[in-house]
C-alpha positions in Angstrom: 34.4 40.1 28.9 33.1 41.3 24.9 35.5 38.9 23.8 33.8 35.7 26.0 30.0 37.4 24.8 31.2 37.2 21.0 32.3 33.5 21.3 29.2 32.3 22.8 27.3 34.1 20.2 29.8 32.5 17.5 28.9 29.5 19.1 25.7 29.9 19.0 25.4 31.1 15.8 27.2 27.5 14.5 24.7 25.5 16.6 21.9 27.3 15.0 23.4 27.0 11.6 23.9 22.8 12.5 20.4 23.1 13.5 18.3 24.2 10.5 21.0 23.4 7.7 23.3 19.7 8.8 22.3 16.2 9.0 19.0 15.9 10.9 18.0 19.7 11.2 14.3 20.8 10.7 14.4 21.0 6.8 15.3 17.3 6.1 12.9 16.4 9.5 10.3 17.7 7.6 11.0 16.3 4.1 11.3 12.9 5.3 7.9 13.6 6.9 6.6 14.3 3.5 7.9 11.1 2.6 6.3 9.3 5.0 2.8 11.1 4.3 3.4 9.4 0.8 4.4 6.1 1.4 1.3 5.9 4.6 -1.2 6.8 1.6 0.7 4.1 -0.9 0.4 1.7 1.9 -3.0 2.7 2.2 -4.4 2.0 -1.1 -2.2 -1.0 -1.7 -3.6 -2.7 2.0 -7.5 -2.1 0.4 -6.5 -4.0 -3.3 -5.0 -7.3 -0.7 -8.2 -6.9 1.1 -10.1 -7.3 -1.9 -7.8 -10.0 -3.1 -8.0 -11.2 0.4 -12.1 -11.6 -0.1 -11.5 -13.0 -3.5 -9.6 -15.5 -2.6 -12.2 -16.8 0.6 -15.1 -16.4 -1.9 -13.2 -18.9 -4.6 -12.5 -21.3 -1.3 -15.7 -21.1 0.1 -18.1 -19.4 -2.1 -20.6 -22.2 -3.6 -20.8 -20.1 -7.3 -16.7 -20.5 -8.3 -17.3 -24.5 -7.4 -20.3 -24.7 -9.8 -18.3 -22.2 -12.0 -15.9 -24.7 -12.3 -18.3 -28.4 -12.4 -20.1 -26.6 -15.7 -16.6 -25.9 -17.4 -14.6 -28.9 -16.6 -17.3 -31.4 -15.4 -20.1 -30.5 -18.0 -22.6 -29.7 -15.1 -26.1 -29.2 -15.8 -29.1 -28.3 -13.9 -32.6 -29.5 -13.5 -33.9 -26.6 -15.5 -31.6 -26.3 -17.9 -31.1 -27.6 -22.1 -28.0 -28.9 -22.7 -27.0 -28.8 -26.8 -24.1 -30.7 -28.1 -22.6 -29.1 -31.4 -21.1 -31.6 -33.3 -18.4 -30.5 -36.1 -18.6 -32.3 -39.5 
């Protein structure tokens, strides 16, 4: 009978050890969860830049100030209340 005790508490010894030391014990449940706390707040702080690139990019397609933006550089808009002065080089 002390022989069948002391193998079950081998045994349970090794599924202990399995437990907190081998492939998928506590330890390297709770680095990966460490992990995963750091690459949540990466995640985090690269979803706000594309939603700031995200209201960029409506603001360029819809926003009336890029369009004039662009008409004065390209187009050579000018408005009502403004003096336009040509420089001419020599």
């Amino acid at each position: 009978m002390k022989v069948l005790w002391a193998v079950m508490a081998v045994f349970i010894v090794l599924l202990q050890v399995r437990l907190w030391v081998g492939e998928g014990s506590f330890a390297q449940v709770w680095q990966l969860q460490d992990k995963i706390d750091v690459q949540k707040a990466e995640n985090a702080k690269l979803a706000n830049r594309n939603e700031r690139l995200y209201a960029e990019v409506l603001n360029l397609r819809s926003g009336q100030g890029a369009i004039e933006e662009r008409a004065r550089m390209n187009l050579g808009l000018i408005r009502k209340d403004e003096t336009f002065f040509l420089v001419v080089e020599p």
